[in-house]
Backbone as XML, in Angstrom:
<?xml version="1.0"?>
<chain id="A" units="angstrom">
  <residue number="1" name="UNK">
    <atom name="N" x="-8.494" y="111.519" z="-64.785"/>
    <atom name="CA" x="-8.742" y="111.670" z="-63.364"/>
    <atom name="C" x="-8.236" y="110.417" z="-62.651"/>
  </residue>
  <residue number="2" name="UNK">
    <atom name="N" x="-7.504" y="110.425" z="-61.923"/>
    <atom name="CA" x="-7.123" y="109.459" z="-61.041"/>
    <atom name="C" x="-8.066" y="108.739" z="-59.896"/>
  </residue>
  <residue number="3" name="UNK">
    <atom name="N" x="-7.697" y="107.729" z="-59.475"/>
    <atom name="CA" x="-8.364" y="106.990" z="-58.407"/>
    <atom name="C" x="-8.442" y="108.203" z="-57.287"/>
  </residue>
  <residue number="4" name="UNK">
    <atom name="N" x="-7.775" y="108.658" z="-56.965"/>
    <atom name="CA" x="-7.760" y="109.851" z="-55.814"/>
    <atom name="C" x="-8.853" y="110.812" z="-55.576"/>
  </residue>
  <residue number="5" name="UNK">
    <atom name="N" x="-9.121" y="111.052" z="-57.469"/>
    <atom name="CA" x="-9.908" y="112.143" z="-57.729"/>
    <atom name="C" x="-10.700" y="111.937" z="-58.003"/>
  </residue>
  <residue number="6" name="UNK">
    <atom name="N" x="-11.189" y="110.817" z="-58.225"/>
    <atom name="CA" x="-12.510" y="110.360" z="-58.224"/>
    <atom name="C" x="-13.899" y="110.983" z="-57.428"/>
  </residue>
  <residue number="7" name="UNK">
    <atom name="N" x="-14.928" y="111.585" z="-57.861"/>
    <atom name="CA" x="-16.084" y="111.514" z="-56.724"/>
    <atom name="C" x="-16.893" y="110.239" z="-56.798"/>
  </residue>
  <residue number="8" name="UNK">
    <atom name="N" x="-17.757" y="110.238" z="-55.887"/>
    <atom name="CA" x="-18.436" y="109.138" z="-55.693"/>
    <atom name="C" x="-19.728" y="109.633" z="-54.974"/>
  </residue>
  <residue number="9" name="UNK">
    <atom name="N" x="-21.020" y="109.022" z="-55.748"/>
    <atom name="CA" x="-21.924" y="109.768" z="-55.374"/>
    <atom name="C" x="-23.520" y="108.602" z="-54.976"/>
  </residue>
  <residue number="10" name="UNK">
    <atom name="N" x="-24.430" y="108.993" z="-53.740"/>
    <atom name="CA" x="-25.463" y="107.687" z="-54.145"/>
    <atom name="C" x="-26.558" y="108.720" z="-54.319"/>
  </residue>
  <residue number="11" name="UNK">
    <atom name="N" x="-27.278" y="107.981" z="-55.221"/>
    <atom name="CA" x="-28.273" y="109.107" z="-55.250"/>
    <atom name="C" x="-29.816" y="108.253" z="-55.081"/>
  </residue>
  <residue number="12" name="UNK">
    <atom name="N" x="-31.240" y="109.307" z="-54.946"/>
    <atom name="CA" x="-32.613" y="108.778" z="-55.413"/>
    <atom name="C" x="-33.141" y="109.365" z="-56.904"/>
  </residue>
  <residue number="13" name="UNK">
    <atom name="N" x="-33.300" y="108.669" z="-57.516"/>
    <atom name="CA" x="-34.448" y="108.670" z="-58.839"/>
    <atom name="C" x="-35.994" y="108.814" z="-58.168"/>
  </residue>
  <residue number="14" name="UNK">
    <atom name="N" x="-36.848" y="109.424" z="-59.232"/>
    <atom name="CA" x="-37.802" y="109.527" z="-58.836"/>
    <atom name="C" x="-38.986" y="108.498" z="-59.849"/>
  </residue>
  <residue number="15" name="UNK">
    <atom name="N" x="-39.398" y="107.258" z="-60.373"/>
    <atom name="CA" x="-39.932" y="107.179" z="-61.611"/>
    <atom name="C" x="-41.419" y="107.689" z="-61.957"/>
  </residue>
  <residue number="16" name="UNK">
    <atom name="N" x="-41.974" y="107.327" z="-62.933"/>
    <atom name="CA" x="-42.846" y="107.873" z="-63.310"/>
    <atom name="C" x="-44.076" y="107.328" z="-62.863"/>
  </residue>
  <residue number="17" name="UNK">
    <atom name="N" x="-43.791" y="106.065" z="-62.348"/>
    <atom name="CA" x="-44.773" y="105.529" z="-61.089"/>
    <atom name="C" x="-44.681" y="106.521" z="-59.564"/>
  </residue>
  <residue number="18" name="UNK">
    <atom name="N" x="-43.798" y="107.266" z="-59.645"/>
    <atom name="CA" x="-43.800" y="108.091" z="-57.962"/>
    <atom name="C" x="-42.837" y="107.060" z="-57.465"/>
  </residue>
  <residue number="19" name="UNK">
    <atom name="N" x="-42.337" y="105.389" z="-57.717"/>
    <atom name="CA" x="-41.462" y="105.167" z="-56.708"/>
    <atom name="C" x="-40.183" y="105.480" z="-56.747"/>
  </residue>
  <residue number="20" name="UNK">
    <atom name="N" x="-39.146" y="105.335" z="-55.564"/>
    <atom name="CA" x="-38.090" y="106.120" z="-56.173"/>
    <atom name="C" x="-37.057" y="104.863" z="-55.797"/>
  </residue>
  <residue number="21" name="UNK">
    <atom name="N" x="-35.760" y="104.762" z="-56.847"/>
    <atom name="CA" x="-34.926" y="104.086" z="-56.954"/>
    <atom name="C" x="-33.117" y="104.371" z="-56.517"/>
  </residue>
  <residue number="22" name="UNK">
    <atom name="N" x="-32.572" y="103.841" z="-55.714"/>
    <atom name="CA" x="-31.144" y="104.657" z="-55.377"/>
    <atom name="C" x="-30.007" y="103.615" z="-55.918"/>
  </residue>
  <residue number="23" name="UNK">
    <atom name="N" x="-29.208" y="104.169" z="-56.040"/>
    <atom name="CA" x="-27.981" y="103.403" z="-56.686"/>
    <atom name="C" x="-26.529" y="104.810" z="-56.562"/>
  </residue>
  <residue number="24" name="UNK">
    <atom name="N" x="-25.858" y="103.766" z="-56.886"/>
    <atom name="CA" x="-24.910" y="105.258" z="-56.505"/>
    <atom name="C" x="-23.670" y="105.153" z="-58.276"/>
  </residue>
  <residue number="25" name="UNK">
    <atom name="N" x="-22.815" y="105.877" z="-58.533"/>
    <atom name="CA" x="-22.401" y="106.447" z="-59.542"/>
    <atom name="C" x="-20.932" y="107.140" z="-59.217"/>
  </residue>
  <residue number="26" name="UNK">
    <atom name="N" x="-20.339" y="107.472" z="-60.356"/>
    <atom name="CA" x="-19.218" y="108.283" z="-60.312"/>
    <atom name="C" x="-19.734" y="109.698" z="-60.918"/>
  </residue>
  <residue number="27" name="UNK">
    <atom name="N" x="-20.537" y="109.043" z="-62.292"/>
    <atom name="CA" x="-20.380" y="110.503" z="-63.020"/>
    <atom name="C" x="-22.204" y="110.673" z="-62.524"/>
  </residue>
  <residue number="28" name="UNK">
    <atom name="N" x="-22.963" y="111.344" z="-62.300"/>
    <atom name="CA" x="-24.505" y="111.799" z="-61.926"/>
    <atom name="C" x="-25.160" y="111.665" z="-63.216"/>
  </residue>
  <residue number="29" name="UNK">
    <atom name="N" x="-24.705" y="112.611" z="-64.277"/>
    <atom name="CA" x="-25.214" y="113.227" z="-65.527"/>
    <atom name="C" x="-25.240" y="111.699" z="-65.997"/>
  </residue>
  <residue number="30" name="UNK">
    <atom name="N" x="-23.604" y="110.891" z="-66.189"/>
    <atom name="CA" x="-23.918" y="110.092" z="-67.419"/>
    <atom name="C" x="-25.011" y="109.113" z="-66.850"/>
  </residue>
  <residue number="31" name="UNK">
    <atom name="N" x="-24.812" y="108.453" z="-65.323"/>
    <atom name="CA" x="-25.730" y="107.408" z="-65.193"/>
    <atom name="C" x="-27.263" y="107.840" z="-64.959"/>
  </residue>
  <residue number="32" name="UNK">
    <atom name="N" x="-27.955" y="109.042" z="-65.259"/>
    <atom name="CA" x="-29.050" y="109.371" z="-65.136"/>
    <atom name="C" x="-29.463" y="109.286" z="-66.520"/>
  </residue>
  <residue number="33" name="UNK">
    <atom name="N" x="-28.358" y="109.750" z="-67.360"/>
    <atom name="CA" x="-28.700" y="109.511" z="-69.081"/>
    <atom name="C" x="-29.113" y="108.079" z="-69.224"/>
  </residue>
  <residue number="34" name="UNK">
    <atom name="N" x="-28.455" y="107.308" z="-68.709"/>
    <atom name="CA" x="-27.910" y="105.734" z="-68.737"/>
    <atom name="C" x="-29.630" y="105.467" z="-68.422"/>
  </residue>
  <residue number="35" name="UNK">
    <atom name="N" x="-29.811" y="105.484" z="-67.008"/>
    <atom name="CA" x="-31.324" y="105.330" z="-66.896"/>
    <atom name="C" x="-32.647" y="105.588" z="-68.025"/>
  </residue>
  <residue number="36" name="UNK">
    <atom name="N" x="-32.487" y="107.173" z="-68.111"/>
    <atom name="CA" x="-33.009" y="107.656" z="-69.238"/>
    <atom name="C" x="-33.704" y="106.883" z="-70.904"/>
  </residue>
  <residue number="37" name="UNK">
    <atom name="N" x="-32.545" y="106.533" z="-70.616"/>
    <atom name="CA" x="-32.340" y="105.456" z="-72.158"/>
    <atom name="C" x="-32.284" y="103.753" z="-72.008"/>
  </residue>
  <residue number="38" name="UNK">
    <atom name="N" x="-32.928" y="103.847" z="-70.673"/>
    <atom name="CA" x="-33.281" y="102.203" z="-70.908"/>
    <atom name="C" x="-32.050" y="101.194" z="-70.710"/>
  </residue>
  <residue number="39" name="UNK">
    <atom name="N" x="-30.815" y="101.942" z="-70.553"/>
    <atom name="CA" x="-29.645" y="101.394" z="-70.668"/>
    <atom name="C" x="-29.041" y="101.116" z="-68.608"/>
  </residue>
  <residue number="40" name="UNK">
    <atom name="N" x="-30.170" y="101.586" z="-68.210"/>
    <atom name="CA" x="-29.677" y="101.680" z="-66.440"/>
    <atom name="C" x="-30.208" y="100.110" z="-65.755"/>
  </residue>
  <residue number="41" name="UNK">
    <atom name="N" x="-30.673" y="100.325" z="-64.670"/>
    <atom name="CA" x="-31.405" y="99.437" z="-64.104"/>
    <atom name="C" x="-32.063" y="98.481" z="-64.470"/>
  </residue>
  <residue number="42" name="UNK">
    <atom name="N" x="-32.755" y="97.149" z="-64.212"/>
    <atom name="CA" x="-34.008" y="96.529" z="-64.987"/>
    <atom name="C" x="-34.784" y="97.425" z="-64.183"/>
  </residue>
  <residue number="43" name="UNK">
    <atom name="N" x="-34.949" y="97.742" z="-62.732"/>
    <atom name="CA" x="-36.148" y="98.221" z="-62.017"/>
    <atom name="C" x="-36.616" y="99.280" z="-62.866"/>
  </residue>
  <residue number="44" name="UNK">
    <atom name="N" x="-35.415" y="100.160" z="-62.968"/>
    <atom name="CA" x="-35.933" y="101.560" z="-63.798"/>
    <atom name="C" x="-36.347" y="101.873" z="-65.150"/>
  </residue>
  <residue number="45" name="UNK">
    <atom name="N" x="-36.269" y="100.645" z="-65.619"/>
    <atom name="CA" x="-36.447" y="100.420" z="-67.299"/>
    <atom name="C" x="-38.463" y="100.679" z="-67.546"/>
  </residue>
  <residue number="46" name="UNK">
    <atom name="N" x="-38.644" y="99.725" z="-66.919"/>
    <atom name="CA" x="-40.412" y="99.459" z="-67.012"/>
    <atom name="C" x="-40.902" y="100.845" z="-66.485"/>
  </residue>
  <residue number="47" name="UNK">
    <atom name="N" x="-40.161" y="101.993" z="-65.743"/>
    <atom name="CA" x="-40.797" y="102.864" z="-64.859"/>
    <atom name="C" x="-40.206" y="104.401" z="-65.678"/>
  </residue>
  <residue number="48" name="UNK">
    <atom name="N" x="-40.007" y="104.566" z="-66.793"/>
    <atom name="CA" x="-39.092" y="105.848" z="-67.413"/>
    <atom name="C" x="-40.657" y="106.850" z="-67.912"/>
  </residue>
  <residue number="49" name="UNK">
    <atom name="N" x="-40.101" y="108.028" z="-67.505"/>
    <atom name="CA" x="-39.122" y="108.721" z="-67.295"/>
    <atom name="C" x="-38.541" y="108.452" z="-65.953"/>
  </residue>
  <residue number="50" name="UNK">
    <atom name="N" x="-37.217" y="108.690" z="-65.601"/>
    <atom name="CA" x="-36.887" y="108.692" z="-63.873"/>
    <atom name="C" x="-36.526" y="110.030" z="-63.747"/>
  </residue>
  <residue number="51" name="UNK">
    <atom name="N" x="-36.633" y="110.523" z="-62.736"/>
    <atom name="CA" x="-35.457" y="112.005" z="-62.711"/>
    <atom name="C" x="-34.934" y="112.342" z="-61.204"/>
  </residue>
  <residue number="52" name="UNK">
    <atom name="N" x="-33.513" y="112.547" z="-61.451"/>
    <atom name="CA" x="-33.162" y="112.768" z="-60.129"/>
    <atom name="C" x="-33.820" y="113.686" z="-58.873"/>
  </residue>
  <residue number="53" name="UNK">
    <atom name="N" x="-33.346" y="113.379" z="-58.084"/>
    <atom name="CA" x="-34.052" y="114.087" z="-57.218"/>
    <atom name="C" x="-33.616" y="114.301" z="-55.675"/>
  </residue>
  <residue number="54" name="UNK">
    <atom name="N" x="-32.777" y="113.231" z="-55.424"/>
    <atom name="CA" x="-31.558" y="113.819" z="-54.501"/>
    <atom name="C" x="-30.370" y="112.991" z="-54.547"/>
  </residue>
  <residue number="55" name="UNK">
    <atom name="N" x="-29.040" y="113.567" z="-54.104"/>
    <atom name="CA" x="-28.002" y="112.949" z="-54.588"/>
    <atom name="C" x="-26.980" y="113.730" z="-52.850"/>
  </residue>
  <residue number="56" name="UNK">
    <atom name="N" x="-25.701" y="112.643" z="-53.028"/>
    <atom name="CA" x="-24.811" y="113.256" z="-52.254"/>
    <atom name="C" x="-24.066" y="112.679" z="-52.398"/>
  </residue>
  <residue number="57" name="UNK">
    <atom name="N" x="-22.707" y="113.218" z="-52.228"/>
    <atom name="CA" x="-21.207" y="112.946" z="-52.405"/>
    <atom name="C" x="-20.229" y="112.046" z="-51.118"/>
  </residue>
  <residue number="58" name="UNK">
    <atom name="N" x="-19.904" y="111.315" z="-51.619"/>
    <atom name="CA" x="-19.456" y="110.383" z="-50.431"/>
    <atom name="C" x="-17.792" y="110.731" z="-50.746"/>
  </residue>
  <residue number="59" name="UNK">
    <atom name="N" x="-17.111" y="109.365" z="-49.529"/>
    <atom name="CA" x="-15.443" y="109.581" z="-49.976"/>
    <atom name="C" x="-14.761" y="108.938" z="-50.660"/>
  </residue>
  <residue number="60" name="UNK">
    <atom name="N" x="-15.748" y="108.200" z="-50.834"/>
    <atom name="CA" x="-15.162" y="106.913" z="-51.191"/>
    <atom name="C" x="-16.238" y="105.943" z="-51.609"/>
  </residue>
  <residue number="61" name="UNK">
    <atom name="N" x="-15.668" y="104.476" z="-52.523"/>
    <atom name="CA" x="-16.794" y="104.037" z="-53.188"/>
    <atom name="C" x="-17.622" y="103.077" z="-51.906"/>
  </residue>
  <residue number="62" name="UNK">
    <atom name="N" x="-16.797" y="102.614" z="-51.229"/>
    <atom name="CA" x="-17.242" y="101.793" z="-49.770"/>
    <atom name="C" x="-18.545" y="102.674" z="-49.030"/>
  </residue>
  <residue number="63" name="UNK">
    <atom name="N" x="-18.114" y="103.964" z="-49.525"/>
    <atom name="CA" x="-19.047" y="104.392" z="-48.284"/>
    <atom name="C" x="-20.350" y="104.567" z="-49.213"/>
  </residue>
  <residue number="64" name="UNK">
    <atom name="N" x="-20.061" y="104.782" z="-50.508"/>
    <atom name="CA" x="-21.013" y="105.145" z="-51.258"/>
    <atom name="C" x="-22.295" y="104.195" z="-51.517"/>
  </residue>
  <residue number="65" name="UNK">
    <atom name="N" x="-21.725" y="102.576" z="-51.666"/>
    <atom name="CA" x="-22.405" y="101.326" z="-51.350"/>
    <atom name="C" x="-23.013" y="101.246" z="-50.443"/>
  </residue>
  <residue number="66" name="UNK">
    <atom name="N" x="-22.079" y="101.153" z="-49.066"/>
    <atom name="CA" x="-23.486" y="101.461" z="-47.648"/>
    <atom name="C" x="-24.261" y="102.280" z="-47.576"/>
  </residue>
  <residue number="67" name="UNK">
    <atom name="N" x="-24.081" y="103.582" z="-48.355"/>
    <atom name="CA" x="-25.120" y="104.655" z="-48.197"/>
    <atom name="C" x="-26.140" y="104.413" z="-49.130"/>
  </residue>
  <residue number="68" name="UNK">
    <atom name="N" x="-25.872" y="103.672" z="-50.395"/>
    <atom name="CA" x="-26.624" y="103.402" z="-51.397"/>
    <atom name="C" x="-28.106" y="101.761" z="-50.431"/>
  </residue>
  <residue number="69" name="UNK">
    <atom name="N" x="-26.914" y="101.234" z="-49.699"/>
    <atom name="CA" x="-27.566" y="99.960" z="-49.243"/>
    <atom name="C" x="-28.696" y="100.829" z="-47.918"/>
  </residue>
  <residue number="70" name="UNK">
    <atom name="N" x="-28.187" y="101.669" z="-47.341"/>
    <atom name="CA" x="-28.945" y="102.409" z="-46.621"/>
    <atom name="C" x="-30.322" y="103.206" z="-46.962"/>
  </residue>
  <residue number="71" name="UNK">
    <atom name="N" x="-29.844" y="103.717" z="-48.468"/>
    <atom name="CA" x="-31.346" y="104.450" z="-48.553"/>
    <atom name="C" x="-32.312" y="103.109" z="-48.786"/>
  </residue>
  <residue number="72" name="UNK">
    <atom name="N" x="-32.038" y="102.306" z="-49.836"/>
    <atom name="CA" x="-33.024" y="101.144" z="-49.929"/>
    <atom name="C" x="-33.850" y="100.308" z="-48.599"/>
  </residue>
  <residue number="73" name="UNK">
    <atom name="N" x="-33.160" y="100.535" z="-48.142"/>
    <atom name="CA" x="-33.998" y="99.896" z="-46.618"/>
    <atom name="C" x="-34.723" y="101.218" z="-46.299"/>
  </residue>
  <residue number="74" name="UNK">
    <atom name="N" x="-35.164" y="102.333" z="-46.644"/>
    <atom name="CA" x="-35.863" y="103.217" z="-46.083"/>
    <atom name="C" x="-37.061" y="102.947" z="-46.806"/>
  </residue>
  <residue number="75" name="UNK">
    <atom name="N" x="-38.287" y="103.522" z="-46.161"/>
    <atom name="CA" x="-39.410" y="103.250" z="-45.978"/>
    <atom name="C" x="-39.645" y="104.142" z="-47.699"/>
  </residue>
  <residue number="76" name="UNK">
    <atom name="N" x="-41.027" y="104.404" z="-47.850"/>
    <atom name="CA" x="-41.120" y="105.274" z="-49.190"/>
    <atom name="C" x="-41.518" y="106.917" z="-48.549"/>
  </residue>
  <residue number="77" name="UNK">
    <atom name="N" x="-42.085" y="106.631" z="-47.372"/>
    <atom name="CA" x="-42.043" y="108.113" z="-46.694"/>
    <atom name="C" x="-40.902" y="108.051" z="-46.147"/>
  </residue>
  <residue number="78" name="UNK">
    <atom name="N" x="-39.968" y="107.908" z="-45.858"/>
    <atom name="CA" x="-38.951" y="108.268" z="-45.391"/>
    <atom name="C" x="-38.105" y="108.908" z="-46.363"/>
  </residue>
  <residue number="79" name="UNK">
    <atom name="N" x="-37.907" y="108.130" z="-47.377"/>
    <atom name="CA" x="-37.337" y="108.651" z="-49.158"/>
    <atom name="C" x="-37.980" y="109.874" z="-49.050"/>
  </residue>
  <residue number="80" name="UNK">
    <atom name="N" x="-39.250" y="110.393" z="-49.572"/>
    <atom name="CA" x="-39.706" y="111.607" z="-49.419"/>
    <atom name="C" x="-39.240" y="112.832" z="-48.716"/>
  </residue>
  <residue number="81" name="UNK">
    <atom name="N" x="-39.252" y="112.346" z="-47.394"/>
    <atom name="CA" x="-38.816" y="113.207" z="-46.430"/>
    <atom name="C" x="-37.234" y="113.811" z="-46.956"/>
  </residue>
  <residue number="82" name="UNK">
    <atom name="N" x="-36.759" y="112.469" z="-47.124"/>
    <atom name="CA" x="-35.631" y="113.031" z="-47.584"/>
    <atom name="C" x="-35.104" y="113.781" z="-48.442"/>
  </residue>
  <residue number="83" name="UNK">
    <atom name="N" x="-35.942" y="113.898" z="-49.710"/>
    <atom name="CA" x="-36.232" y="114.720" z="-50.909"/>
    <atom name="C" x="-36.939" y="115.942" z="-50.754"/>
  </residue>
  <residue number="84" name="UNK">
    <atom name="N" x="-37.341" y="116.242" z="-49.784"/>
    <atom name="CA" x="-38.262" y="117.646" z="-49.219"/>
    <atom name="C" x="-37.193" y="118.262" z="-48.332"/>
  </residue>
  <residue number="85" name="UNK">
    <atom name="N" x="-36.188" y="117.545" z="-48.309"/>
    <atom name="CA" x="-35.185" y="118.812" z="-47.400"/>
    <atom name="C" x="-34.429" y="119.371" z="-47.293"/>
  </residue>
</chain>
């Protein structure tokens, strides 16, 4: 797959504490495995199981970062909201 064809995606985790964690990815599946297995985040390590829970496709990796830097500044009801819709 080429640079062109690339997707680019930011998503929220949900952990097993209820808080939820965003980061963004190329492939969904592998970096949720990645989490999964202790092999992701430090945040998400202490908090497993995680499981996705909303995700979206950006154009690019630039935008995918601000959107990733965007959900983190949201409140924890706001995350929610966002996952209920």
């Amino acid at each position: 797959m080429s640079a062109t064809e690339q997707r680019f995606f930011c998503y929220l985790l949900e952990c097993s504490d209820g808080s939820f964690y965003a980061g963004w990815t190329t492939d969904l599946q592998k970096r949720l495995s990645a989490h999964n297995a202790g092999r992701g985040a430090r945040y998400t390590r202490s908090r497993l199981p995680v499981r996705l829970v909303y995700f979206e496709e950006l154009p690019n990796r630039s935008a995918a970062q601000r959107r990733e830097a965007a959900l983190k500044k949201l409140t924890h009801a706001q995350k929610e909201q966002l996952v209920t819709k």
